[in-house]
KEVOKOL-530747 format. One record per residue (C-alpha): chain; residue in three letters; z, x, y. Coordinates in nm, 3 decimals, decimal comma. Example, Ala and Ser with C-alpha at 12.3 -4.5 7.8 and 13.67 -1.06 7.14 Angstrom:
<pts>
+------+------+---------+---------+---------+
! unit ! code !      c3 !      c1 !      c2 !
+------+------+---------+---------+---------+
!    A !  ALA !   0,780 !   1,230 !  -0,450 !
!    A !  SER !   0,714 !   1,367 !  -0,106 !
+------+------+---------+---------+---------+
</pts>
This chain:
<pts>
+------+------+---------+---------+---------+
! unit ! code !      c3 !      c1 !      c2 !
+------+------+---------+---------+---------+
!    A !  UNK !   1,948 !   1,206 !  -0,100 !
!    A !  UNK !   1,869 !   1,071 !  -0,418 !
!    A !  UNK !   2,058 !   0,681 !  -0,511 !
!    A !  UNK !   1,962 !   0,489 !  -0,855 !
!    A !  UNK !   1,972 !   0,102 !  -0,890 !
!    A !  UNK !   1,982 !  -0,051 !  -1,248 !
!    A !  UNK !   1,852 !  -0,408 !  -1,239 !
!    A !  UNK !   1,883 !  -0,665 !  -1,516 !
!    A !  UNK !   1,923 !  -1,035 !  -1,594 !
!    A !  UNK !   2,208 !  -1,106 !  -1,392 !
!    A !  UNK !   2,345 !  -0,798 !  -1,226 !
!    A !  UNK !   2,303 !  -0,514 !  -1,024 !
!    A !  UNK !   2,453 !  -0,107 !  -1,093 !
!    A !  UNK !   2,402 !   0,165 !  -0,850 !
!    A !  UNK !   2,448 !   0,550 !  -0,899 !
!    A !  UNK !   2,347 !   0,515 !  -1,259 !
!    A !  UNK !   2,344 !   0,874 !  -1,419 !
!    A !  UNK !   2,005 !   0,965 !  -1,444 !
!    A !  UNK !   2,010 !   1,148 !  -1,806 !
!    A !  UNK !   2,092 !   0,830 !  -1,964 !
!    A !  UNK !   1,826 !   0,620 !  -1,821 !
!    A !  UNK !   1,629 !   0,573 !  -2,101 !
!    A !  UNK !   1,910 !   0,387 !  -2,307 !
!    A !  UNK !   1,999 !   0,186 !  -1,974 !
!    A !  UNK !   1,624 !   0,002 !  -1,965 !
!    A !  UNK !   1,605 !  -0,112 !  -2,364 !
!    A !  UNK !   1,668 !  -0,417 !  -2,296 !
!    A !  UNK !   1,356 !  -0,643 !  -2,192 !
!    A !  UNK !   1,494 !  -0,747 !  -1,836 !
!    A !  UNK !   1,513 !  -0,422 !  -1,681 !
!    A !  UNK !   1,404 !  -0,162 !  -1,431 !
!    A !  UNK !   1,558 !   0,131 !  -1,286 !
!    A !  UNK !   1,453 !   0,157 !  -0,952 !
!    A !  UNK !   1,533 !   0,550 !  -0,803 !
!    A !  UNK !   1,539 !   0,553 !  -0,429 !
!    A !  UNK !   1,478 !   0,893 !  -0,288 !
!    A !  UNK !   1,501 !   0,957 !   0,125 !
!    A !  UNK !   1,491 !   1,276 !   0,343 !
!    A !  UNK !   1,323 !   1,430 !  -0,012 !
!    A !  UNK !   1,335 !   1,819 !  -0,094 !
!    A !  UNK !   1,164 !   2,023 !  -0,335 !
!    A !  UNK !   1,472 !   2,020 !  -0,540 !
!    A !  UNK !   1,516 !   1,671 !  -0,540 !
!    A !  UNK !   1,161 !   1,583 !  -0,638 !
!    A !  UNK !   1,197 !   1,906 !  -0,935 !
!    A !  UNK !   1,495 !   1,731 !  -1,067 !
!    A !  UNK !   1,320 !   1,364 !  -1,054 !
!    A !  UNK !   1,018 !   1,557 !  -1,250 !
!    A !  UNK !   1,225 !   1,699 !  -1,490 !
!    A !  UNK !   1,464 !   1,328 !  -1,546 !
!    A !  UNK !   1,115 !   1,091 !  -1,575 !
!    A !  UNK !   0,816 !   1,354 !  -1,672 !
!    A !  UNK !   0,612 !   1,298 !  -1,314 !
!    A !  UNK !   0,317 !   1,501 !  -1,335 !
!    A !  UNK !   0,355 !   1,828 !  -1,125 !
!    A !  UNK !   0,003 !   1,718 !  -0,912 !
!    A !  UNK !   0,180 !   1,400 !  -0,774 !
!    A !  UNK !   0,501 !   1,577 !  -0,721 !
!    A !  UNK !   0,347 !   1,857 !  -0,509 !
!    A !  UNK !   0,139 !   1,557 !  -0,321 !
!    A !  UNK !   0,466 !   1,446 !  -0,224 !
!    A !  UNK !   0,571 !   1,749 !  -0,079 !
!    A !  UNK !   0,251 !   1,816 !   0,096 !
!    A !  UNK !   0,201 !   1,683 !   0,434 !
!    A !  UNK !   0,040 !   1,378 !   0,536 !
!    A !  UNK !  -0,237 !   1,280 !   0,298 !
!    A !  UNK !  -0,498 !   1,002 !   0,248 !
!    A !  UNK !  -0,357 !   0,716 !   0,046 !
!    A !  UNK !  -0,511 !   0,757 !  -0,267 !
!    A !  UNK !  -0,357 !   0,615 !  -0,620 !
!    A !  UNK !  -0,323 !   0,880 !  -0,943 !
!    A !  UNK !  -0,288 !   0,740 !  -1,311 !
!    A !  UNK !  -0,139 !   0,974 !  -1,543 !
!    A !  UNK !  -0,056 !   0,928 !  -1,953 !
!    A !  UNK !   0,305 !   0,719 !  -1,900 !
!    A !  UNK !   0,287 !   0,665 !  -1,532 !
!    A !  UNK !   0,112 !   0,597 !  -1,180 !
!    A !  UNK !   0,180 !   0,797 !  -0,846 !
!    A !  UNK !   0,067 !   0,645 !  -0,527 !
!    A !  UNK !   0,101 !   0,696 !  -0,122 !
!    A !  UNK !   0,139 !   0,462 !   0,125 !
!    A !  UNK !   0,089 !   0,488 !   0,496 !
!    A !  UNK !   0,368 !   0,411 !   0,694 !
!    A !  UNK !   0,327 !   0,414 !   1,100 !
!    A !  UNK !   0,648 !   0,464 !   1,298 !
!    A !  UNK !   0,651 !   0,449 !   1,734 !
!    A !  UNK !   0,616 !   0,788 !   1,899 !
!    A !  UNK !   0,724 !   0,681 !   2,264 !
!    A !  UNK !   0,565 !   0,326 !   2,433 !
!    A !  UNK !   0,241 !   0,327 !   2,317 !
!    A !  UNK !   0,193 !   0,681 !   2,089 !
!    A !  UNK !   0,194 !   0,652 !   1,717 !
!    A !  UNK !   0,321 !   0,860 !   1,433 !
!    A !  UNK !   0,223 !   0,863 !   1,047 !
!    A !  UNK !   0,436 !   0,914 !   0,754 !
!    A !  UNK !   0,404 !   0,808 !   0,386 !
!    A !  UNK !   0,620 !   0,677 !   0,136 !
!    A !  UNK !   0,557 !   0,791 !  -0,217 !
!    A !  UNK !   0,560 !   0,560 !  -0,499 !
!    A !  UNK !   0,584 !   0,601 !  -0,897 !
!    A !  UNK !   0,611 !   0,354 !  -1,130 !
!    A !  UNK !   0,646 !   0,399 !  -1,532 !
!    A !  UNK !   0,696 !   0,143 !  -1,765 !
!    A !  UNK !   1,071 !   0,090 !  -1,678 !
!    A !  UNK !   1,114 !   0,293 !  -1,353 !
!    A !  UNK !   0,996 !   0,285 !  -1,014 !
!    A !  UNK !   1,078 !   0,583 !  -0,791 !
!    A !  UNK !   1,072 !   0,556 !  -0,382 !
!    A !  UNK !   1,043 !   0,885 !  -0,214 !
!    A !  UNK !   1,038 !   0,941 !   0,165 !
!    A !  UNK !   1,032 !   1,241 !   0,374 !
!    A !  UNK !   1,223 !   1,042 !   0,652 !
!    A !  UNK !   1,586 !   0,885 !   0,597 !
!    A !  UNK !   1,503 !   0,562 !   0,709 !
!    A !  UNK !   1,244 !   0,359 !   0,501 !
!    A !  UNK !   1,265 !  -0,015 !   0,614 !
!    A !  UNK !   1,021 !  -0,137 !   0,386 !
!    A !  UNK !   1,226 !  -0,024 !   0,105 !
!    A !  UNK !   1,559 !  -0,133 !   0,257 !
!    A !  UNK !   1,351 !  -0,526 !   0,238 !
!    A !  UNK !   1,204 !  -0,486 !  -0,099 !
!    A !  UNK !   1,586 !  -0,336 !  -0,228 !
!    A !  UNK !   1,784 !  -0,633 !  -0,030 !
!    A !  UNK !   1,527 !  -0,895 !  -0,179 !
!    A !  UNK !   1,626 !  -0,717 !  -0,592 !
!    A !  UNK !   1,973 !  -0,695 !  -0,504 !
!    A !  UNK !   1,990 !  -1,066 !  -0,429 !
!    A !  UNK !   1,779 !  -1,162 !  -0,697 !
!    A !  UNK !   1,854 !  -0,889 !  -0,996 !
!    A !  UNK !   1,631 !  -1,112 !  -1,210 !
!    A !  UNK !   1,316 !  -1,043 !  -1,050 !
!    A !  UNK !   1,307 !  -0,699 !  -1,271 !
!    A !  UNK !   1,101 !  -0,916 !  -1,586 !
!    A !  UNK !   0,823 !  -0,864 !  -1,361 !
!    A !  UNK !   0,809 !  -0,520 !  -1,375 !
!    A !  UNK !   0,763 !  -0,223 !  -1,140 !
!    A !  UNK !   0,430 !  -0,364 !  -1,041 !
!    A !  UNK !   0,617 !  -0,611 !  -0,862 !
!    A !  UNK !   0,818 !  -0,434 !  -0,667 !
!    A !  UNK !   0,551 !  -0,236 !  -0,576 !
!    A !  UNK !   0,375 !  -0,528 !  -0,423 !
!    A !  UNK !   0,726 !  -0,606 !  -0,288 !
!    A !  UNK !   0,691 !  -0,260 !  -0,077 !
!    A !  UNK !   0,365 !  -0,308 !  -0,024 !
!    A !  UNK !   0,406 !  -0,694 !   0,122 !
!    A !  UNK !   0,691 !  -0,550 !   0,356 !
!    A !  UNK !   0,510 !  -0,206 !   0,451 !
!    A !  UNK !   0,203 !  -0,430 !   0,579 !
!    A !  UNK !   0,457 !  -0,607 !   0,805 !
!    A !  UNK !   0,510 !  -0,325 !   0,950 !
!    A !  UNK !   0,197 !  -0,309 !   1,074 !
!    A !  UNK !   0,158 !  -0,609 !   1,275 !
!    A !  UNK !   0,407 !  -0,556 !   1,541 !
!    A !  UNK !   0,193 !  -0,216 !   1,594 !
!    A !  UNK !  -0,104 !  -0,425 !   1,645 !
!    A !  UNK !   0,056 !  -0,706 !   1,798 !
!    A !  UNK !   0,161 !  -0,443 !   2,097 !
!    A !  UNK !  -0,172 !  -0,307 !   2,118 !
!    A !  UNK !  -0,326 !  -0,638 !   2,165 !
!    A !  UNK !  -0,058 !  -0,719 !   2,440 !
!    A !  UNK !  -0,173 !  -0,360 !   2,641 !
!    A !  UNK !  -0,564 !  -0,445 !   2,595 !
!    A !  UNK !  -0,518 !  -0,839 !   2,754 !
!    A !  UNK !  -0,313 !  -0,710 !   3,004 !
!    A !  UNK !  -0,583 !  -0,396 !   3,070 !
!    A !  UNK !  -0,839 !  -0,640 !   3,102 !
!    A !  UNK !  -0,671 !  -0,871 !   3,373 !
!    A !  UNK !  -0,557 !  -0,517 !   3,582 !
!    A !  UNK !  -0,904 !  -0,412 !   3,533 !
!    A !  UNK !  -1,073 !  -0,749 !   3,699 !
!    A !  UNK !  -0,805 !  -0,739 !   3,972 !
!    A !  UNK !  -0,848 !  -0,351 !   4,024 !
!    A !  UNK !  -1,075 !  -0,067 !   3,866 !
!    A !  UNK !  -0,908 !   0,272 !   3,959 !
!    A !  UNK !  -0,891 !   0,611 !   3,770 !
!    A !  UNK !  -0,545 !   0,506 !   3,650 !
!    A !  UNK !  -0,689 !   0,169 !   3,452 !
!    A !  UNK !  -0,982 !   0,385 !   3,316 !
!    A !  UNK !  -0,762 !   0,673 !   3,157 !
!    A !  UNK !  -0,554 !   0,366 !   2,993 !
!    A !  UNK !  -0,824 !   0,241 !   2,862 !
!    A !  UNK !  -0,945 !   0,561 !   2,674 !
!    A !  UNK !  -0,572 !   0,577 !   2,558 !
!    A !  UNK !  -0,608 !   0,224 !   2,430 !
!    A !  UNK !  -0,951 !   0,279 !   2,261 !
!    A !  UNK !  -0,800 !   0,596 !   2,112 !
!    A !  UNK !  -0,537 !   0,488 !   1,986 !
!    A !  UNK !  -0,745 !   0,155 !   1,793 !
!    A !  UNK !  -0,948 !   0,420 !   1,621 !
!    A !  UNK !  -0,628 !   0,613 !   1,489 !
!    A !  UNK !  -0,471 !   0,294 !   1,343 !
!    A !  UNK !  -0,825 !   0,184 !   1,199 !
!    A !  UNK !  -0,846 !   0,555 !   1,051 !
!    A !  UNK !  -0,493 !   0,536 !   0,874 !
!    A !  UNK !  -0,523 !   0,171 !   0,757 !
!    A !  UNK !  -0,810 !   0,183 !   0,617 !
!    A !  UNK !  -0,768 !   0,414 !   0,316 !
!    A !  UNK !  -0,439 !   0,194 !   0,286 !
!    A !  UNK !  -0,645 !  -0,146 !   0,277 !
!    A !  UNK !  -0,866 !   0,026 !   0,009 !
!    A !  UNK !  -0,579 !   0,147 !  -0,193 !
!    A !  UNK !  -0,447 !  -0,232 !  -0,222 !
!    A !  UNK !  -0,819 !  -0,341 !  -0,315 !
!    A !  UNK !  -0,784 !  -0,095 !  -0,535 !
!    A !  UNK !  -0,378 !  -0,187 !  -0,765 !
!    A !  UNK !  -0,550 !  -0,532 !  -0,745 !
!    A !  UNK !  -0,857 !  -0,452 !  -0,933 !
!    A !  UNK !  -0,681 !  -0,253 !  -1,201 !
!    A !  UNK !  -0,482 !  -0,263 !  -1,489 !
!    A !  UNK !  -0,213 !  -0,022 !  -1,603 !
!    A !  UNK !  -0,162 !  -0,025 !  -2,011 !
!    A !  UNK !   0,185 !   0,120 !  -1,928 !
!    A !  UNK !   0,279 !  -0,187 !  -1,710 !
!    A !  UNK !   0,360 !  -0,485 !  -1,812 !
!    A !  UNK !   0,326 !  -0,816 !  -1,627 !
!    A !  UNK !  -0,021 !  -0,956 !  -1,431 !
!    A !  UNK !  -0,073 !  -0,667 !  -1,207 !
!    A !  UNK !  -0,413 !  -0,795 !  -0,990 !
!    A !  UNK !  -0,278 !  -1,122 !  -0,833 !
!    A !  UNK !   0,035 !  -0,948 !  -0,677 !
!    A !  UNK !  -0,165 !  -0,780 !  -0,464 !
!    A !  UNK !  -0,425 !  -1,051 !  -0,317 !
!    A !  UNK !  -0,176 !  -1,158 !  -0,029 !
!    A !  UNK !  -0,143 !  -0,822 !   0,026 !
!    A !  UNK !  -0,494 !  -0,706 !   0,092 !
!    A !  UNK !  -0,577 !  -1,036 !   0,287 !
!    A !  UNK !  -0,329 !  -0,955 !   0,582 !
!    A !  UNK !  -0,484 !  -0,600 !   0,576 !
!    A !  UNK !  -0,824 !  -0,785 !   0,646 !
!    A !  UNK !  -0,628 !  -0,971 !   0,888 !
!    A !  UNK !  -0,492 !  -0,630 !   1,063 !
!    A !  UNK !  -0,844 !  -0,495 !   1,083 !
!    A !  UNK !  -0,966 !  -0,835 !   1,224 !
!    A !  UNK !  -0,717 !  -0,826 !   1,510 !
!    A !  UNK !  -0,833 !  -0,492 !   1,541 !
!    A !  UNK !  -1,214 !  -0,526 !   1,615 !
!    A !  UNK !  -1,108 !  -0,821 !   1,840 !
!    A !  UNK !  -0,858 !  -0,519 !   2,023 !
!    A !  UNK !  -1,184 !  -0,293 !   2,057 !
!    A !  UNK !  -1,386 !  -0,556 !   2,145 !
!    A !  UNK !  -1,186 !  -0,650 !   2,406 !
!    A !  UNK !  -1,141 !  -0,310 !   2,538 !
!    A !  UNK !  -1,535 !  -0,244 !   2,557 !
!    A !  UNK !  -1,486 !  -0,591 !   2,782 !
!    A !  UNK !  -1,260 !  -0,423 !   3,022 !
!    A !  UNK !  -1,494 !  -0,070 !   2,994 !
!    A !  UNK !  -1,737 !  -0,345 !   3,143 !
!    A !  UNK !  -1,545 !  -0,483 !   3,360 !
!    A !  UNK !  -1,464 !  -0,151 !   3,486 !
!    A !  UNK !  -1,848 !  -0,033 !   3,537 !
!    A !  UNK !  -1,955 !  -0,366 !   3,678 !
!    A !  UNK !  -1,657 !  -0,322 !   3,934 !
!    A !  UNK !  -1,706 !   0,017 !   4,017 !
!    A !  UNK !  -2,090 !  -0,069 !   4,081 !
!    A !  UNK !  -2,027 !  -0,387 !   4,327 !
!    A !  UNK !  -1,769 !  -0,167 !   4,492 !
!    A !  UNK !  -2,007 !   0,099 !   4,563 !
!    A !  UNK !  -2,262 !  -0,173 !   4,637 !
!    A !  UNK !  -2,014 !  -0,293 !   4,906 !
!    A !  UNK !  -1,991 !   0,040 !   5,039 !
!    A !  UNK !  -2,324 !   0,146 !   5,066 !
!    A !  UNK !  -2,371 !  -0,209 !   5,246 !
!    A !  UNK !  -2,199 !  -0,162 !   5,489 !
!    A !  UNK !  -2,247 !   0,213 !   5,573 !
!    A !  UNK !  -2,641 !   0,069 !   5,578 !
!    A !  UNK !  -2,536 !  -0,158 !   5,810 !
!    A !  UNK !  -2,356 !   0,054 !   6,065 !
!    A !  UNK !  -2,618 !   0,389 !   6,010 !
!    A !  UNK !  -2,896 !   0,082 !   6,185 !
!    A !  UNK !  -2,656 !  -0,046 !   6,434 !
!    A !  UNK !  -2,592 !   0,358 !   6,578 !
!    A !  UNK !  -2,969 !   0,439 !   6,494 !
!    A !  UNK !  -3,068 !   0,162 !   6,749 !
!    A !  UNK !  -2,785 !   0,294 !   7,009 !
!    A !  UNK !  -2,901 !   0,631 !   6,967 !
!    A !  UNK !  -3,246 !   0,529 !   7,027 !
!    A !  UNK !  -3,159 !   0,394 !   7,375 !
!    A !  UNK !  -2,967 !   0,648 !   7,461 !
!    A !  UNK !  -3,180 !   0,934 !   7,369 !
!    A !  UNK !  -3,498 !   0,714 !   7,567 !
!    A !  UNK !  -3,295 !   0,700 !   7,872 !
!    A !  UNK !  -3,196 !   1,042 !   7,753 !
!    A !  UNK !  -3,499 !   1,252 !   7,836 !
!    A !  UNK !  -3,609 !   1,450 !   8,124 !
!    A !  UNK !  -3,862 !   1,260 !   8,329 !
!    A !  UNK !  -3,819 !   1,121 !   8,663 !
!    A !  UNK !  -3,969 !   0,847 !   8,665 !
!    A !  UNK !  -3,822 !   0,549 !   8,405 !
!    A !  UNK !  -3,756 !   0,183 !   8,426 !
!    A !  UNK !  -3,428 !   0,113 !   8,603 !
!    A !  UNK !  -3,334 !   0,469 !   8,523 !
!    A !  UNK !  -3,234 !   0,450 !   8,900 !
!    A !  UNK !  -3,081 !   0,149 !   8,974 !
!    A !  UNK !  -2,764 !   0,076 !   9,128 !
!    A !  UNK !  -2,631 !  -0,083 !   8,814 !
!    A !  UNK !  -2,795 !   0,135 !   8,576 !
!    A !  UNK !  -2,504 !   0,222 !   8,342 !
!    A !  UNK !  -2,390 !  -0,141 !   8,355 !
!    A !  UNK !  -2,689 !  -0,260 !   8,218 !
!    A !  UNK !  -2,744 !  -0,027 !   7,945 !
!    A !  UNK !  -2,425 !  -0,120 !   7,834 !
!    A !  UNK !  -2,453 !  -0,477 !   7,860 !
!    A !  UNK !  -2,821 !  -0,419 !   7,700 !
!    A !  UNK !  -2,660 !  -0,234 !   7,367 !
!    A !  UNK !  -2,339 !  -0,460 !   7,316 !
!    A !  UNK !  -2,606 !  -0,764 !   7,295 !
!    A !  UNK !  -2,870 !  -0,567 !   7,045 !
!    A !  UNK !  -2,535 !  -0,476 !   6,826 !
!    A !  UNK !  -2,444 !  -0,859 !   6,889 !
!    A !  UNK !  -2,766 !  -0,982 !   6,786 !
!    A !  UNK !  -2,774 !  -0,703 !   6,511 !
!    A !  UNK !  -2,446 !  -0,834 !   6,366 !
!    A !  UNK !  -2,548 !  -1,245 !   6,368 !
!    A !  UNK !  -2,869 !  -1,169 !   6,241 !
!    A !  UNK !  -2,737 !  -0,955 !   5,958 !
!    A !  UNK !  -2,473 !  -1,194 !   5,866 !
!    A !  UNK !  -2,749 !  -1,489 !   5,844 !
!    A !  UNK !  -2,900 !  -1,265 !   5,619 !
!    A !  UNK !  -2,588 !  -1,240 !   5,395 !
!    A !  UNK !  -2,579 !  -0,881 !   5,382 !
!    A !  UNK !  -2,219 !  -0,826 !   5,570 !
+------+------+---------+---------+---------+
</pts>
């Protein structure tokens, strides 16, 4: 589904025809701004044909996901973006969104229907037509300014899961906390691996200049690139946080066992000593203290209940139960 925009000074036409777009952007406020969704090969062969895209950008868009990189051509730029939609609660799911911009022209194609980023960067143009004597570099910040807002609620829910890891991991370490974890620090590492050729591709439209473009192209993209370094901030603090809880978990896991072996310790001398008297009264010889005695059985059990009595005050003195 391909729709056109025509912005000038002071108004706003959609579903321009394409084979007149040339004659549509003389004047000097005005950009044509091509909004492709759900893209096919056909669609992006006819938008090749209408605007001259170079035929290695236009099978890049076709291809599947790539690393965002940025392309200058003769007339014309072609870059890809990383989006990041939710797969599920917690999963995550890349997709790009494919820019070209030309001297008068900017084209926005997505594989997906939906492209919120470029529904915020349209609404903002269609509201203020003007904002075309920028240029297409602007608007390309525009997309970029929303995509990156994107981002945080992403993050923002990751850092939620890793606080509340950490406080289930101090109240209780189990097998369940531990394969959350390794979900958590898995999925840190993805985002950090898509972002980051997206952070460098911003460092990048920043740092250059386009002869084909008009306008300042390198300050649009400063605010950009400094909430990327904010992303990737919150981040490290996420993984840092999670090798905290990975702690936590050890540490726990160790006192537990501690505990354990503590007290097994503690009852293997308490039935050693029992077994001791009972095995010495145990063997075969006739002749043993009070081994005939009236009261022989009481004894010996009075006798062991006040060793294991003894046993269990001193041991508790000690602080090891």
């Amino acid at each position: 589904m391909i729709k056109s925009y025509l912005f000038t000074q002071d108004e706003v036409k959609e579903d321009v025809p394409l084979d007149e777009w040339r004659s549509l952007v003389k004047g000097d406020c005005a950009l044509l701004w091509i909004d492709a969704r759900a893209i096919s090969r056909e669609d992006m062969n006819l938008l090749a044909e209408k605007f001259g895209l170079h035929n290695f950008a236009v099978r890049s868009c076709l291809d599947e996901f790539t690393r965002p990189h940025v392309y200058e051509f003769s007339d014309h730029l072609y870059a890809n973006m990383t989006t990041i939609e939710k797969d599920g609660d917690h999963g995550i799911r890349p997709a790009e969104l494919n820019l070209f911009a030309g001297g008068k022209f900017i084209i926005t194609a997505a594989k997906t229907a939906e492209s919120p980023a470029v529904d915020e960067a349209l609404e903002e143009y269609k509201e203020t037509p003007g904002l075309c004597a920028r240029g297409p570099m602007y608007a390309i910040y525009l997309l970029a300014e929303y995509l990156v807002e994107t981002y945080f609620p992403v993050v923002e829910k990751m850092d939620d899961d890793a606080d509340g890891l950490e406080d289930d991991m101090l109240n209780r370490a189990d097998k369940q906390s531990l394969q959350r974890l390794f979900d958590a620090k898995r999925r840190v590492f993805e985002v950090r691996r898509l972002l980051g050729p997206q952070r460098d591709i911003f460092s990048e439209l920043g740092r250059r200049d386009f002869d084909f473009l008009e306008g300042e192209n390198r300050i649009y993209f400063q605010d950009a690139y400094s909430k990327m370094i904010r992303i990737f901030d919150m981040l490290d603090t996420i993984r840092e946080i999670l090798s905290g809880s990975l702690d936590v978990y050890l540490s726990s896991v160790s006192n537990r066992l501690n505990e354990i072996v503590k007290v097994l310790t503690v009852a293997s001398i308490i039935l050693m000593t029992l077994s001791f008297i009972t095995g010495f009264y145990g063997m075969n010889f006739t002749h043993l203290p009070w081994l005939h005695a009236p009261n022989a059985f009481r004894n010996a059990i009075i006798l062991m209940a006040a060793i294991v009595a003894v046993m269990l005050v001193w041991f508790r003195r000690k602080g090891w139960i």
